[in-house]
N, C-alpha and C positions, 0 to 999 in steps of 0.2 A: 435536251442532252445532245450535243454533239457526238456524231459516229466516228467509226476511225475505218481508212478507206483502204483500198488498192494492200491487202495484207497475203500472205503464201497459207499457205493448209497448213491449220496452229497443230502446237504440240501440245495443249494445253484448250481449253474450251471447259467452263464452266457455264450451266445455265439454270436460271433460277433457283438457284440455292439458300434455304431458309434455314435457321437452325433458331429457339427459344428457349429461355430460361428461366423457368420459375414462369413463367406468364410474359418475360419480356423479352422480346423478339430481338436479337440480335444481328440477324441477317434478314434481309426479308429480298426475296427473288434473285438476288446475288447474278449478275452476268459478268464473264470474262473471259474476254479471248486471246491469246499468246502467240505468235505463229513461230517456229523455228526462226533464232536470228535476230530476236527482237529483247530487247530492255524494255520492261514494261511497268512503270512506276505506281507504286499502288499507292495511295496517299488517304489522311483521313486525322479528322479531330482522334485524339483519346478515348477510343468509348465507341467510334466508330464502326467496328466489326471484324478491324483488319485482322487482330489476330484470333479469331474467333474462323475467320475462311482460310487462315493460315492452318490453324488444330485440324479443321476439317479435312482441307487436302493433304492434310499429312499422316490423318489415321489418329488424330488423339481426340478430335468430337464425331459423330456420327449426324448428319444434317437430316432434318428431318422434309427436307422435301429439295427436288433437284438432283441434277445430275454435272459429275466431272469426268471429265473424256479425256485420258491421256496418252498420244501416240494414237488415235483411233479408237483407243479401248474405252468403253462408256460404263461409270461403275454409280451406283446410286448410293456408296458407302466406302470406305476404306479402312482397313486395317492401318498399322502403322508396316506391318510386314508389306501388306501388299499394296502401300502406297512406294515403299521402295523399289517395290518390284515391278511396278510400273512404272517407274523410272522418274521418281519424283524424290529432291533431294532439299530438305530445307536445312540454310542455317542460322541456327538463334542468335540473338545477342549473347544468352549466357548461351557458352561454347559447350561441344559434349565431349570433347579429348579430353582424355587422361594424363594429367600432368606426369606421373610415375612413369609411363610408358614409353618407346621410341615415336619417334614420326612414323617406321616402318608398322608398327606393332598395332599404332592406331590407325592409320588407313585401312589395314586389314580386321581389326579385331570385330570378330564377330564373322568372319568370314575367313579366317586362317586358311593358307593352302595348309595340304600337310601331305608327306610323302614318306613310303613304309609308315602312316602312323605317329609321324612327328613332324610339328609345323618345319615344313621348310624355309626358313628364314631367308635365305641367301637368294632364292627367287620371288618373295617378297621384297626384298630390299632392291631387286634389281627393275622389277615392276613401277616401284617406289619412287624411286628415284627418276622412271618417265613421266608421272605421273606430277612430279613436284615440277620435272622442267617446264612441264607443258602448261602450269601456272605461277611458272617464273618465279617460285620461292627458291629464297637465299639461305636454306637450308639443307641436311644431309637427310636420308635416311635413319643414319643412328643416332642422333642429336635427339634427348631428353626433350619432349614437348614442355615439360616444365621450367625450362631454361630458355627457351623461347618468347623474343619477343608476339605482343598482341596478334600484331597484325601475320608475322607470321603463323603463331597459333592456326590463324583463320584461313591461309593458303590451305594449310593442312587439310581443316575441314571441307572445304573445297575439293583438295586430290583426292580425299576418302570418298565423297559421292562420285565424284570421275569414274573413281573406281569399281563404282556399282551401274555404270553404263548409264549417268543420268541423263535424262534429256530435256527436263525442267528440273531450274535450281532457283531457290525462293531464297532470297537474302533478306532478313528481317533487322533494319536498323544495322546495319554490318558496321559505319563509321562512326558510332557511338562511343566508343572506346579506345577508339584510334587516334594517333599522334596525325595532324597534317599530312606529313612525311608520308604517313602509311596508308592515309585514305588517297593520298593521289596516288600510293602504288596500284592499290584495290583499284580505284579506278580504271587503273591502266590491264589489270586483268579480268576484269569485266569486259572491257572493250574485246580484250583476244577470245573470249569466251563467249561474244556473240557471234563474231567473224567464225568460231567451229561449230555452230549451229544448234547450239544450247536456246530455249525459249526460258528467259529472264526476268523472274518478278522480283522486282528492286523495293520493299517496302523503307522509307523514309522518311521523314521532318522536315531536311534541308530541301528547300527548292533549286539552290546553288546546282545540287547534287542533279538532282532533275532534267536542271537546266542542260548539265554537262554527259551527263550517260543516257539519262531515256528517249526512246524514240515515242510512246506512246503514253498515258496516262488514265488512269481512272479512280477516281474520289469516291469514297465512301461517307455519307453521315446518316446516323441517326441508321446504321444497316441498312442503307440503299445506295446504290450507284446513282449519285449528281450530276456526274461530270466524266465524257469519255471522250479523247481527244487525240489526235498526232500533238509533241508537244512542238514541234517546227512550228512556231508561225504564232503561239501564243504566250502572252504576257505573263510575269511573273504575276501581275493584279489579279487578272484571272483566276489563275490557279488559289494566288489567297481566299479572292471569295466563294470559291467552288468547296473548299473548307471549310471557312469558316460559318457561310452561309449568311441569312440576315444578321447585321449587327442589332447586339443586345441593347435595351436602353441603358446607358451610364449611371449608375450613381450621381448625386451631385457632386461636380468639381472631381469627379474620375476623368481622367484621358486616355486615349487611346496611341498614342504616342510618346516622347518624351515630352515630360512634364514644361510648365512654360518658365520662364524665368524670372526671379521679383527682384527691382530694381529696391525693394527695400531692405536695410542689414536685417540679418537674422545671427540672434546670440549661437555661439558653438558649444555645439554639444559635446562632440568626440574631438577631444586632443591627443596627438599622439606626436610623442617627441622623441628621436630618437632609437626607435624599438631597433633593439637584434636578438639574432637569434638565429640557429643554425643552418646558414642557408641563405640569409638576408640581413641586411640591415648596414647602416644606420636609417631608419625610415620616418618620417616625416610625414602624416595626415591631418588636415582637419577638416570635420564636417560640420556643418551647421543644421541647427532644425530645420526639422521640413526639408533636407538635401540630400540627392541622388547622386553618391560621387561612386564613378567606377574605376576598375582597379584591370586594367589591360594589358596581356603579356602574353609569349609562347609559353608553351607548356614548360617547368620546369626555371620558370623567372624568379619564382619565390612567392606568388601572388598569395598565393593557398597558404601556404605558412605563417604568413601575414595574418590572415582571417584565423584560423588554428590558435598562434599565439593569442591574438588579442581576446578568445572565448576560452582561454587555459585549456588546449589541450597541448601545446606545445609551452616549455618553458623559456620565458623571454631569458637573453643576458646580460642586458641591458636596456634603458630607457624609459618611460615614464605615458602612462593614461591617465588619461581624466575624463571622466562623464559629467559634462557641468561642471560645476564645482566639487566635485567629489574624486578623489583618489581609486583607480582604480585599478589595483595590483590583483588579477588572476594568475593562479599557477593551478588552480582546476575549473571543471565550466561552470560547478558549481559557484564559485567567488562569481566567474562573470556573467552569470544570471544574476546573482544577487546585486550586482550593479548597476543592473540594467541594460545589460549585452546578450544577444541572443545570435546563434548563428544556424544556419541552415545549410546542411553540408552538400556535396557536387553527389558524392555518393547516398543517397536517400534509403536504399535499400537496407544497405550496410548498416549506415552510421545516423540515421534519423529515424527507420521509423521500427514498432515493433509490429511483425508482419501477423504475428497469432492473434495480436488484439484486435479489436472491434473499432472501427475508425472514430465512434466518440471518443475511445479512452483514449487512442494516440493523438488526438487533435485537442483534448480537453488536460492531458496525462499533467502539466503544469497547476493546473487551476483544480484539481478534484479534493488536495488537502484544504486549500482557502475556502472552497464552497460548500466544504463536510459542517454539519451541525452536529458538535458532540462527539465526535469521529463516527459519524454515521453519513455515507455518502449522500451529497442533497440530488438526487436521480433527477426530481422535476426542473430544476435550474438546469442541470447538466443539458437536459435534451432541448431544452429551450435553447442556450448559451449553442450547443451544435446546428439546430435547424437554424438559426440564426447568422452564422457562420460558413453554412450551405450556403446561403443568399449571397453573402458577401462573397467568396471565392467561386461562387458557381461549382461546386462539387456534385460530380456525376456516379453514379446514382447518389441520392441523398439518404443514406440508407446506415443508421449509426451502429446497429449489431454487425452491421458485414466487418467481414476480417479483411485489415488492410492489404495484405498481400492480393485480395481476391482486385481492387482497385488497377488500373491501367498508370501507367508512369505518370501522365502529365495529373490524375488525379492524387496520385502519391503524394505529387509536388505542394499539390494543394492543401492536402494533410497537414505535410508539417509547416508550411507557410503559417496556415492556420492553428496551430497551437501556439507562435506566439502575436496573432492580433488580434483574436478572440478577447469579450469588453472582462470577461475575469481573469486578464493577464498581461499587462503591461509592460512594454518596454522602452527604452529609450534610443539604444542602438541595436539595428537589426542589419547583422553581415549574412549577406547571401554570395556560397560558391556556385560558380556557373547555374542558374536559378534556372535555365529554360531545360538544360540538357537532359535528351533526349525526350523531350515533349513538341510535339505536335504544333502548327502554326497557328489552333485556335485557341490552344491551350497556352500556349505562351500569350497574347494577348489580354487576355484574362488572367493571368498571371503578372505582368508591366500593368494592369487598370489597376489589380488589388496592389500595388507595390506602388504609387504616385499616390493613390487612393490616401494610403496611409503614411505619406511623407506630407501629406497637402494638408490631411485631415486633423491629424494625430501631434504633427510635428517629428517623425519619428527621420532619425536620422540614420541614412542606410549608406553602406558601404558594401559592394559588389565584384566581384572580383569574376573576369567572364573572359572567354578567349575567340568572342564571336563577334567582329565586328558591327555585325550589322545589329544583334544587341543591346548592344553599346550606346550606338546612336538613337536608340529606341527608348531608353530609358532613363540614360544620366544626366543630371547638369553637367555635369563636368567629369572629366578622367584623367587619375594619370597613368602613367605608361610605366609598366616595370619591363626594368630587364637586370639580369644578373641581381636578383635579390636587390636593388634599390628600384625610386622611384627618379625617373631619367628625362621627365617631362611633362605634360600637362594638357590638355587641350580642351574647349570651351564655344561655347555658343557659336558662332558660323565654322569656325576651324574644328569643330569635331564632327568629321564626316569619316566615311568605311576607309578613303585613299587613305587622310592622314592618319587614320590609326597605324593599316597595315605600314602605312610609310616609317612612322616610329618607331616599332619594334624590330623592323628590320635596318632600321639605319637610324639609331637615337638619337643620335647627334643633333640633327637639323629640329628635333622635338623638345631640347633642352633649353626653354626661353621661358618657362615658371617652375615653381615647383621643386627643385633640384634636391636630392637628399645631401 
């Protein structure tokens, strides 16, 4: 394991810190060190531990062995109280502002001044408003947090820990949810918020991100530190396989890349002529068996809608599908399940999975009427058809009573991937939204093996719709390029690389040589 050299007297020091669960260890000796000044990328598969030393330093697990020292102070436990009070400030993906509230009302709440006996508001507000300059949000004090865009939302949470004298601030997945736009702003107050001497855990996916904000890094797998490094000087590879660790043996004719290309025709499966619909259209696809066509745009091109309409949750208003030779008019998902169309949505949490149930039922939830004897559920298939399924997706823990909510993102993903490839559930077209987001860079690999896996295998024809170039090239034959709700171009075998994507959507023109709607 590489050290990390030449650092100032950290604000932050973690040393061996283990915490278990039921019998399985999910941190095991846990080392980290932060010094005032520093971006410090914490990285790790799905399952890793991250946010497991996240709860702990912030007061919502208690570690059972180990010590974190914050500021000098050395506590073998933390409250959530007196993780603040030690000047420890994290913020989630899911945000804790109150949308009803002001920006003033929330940086302070919980902490109201109050003078004679009533919050004084107007020296809150004026507090406020330092406290937003000094992270450069483009908002007021009295502006409705719920009126607010994402990324400011997130300034907010930021000014609110300022405001409790943080000295470490723990960002977990911050650009997950963010427009471009807004992760470069983020970006850019990161920077100023290491330059005032804040020690900076940047938890992430994107190496991109890595690349560009941390000065130092340390990988977690399997709860242990792999990999501890300056990131000056090392390789994006690197960093992959400090992740991902030993590659797994492949399936037959799985890849690990994008899939290879066959100079032989293959009948088309998914026709699409003409679709519109609010937002997009006239649009123009076809896929064939066995093919990987992605679907590439900024945020806001229409791409989503696309995938939406053609699984009926959007009502097309004109144009024409076909699965094979069969008509396929959806105006609910149920029609386009029964077609043969499955989609798997960007939002997982939301809109794919049910978080109370047991990960058999949500991964099986399709197949349990087909495989019922007499309307008595068949249990023994069931757990078969799931541990089988395990295999295939690599799903971590493989454990089919746990409640999927208890599962880490990139394992979510693999949930509902898996309810529809599982062998009691067939499909023919399978649309995936953004498929890796917010998952982890060993978890997205295993996620592009099972996805060629089953375009190679199966014949299943997949349509993908993704706004991450690199992606892109990871997984399609081919893509086209939307912008403004059409499809404006095309790109293929040597010409579809990271340049010409970004090149397309920013200037289509030059990318309109197939494909046109």
């Amino acid at each position: 394991m590489t050290g990390i050299t030449g650092m100032a007297e950290p604000n932050l020091r973690i040393r061996g810190l283990s915490k278990s669960f039921g019998g399985v260890r999910a941190l095991d000796g846990v080392d980290l060190t932060v010094p005032a000044g520093q971006v410090h990328a914490l990285l790790g598969h799905n399952g890793a531990g991250k946010s497991t030393l996240i709860k702990c330093l912030g007061g919502a697990f208690p570690p059972d062995a180990g010590t974190i020292e914050v500021g000098g102070s050395s506590h073998t436990r933390l409250s959530p109280r007196e993780s603040i009070a030690a000047g420890v400030a994290i913020i989630f993906q899911t945000l804790s502002v109150v949308d009803s509230l002001t920006v003033a009302e929330n940086i302070f709440l919980g902490q109201e001044w109050t003078k004679y006996g009533r919050i004084d508001r107007r020296a809150q507000e004026d507090v406020a408003a330092g406290l937003l300059q000094r992270v450069a949000a483009n908002c007021s004090p009295h502006d409705r947090v719920g009126e607010l865009p994402m990324g400011q939302r997130q300034l907010v949470e930021i000014a609110k820990a300022l405001s409790r004298s943080a000295s470490v601030l723990v960002l977990d997945e911050p650009t997950a949810a963010l427009s471009g736009a807004e992760s470069d702003a983020l970006a850019e107050r990161v920077e100023d918020l290491r330059t005032q001497g804040l020690a900076i855990v940047y938890v992430t996916h994107l190496l991109a991100e890595v690349e560009r904000l941390a000065d130092a890094v340390t990988v977690l797998r399997d709860g242990r530190v792999t990999h501890q490094a300056e990131v000056s000087g090392r390789s994006r590879q690197e960093l992959v396989d400090a992740i991902v660790g030993p590659a797994p043996a492949l399936s037959p004719g799985a890849t690990a890349g994008a899939p290879a290309d066959s100079d032989a025709p293959r009948p088309v499966c998914l026709t699409v002529d003409g679709l519109r619909g609010p937002g997009f259209g006239p649009v123009d696809v076809d896929v064939a068996e066995g093919e990987i066509v992605g679907l590439f745009g900024l945020i806001g091109s229409g791409r989503t809608r696309v995938l939406e309409t053609l699984f009926g949750r959007r009502r097309a208003s004109g144009g024409t599908v076909r699965v094979k030779d069969r008509a396929a008019e959806a105006t609910r998902p149920a029609d386009a399940l029964a077609a043969g169309i499955a989609l798997v949505p960007a939002d997982r949490r939301r809109q794919g999975l049910f978080p109370v149930l047991s990960a058999q039922d949500n991964a099986l939830l399709p197949a349990i009427r087909p495989l019922a004897r007499r309307g008595v559920r068949a249990l023994r298939a069931e757990r078969r058809i799931f541990g089988a399924l395990c295999d295939a997706v690599g799903l971590r823990p493989a454990r089919p009573s746990l409640p999927a909510a208890a599962f880490s993102g990139g394992n979510q993903q693999k949930l509902v991937l898996g309810r529809w490839i599982n062998e009691a559930h067939t499909i023919d077209v399978l649309l995936l939204d953004e498929p890796t987001q917010g998952v982890d860079v060993g978890a997205r690999q295993e996620i592009y093996q099972v996805v060629s896996s089953l375009a190679a295998h199966r014949g299943t024809a997949v349509l993908f719709a993704s706004s991450d170039p690199e992606e892109v090239v990871a997984l399609a034959h081919r893509c086209l390029i939307v912008s403004a709700g059409r499809v404006v171009g095309e790109l293929s075998g040597a010409e579809l690389t990271e340049a010409a994507l970004l090149s397309a959507v920013h200037d289509p023109a030059p990318a309109t040589s197939k494909g046109t709607a």
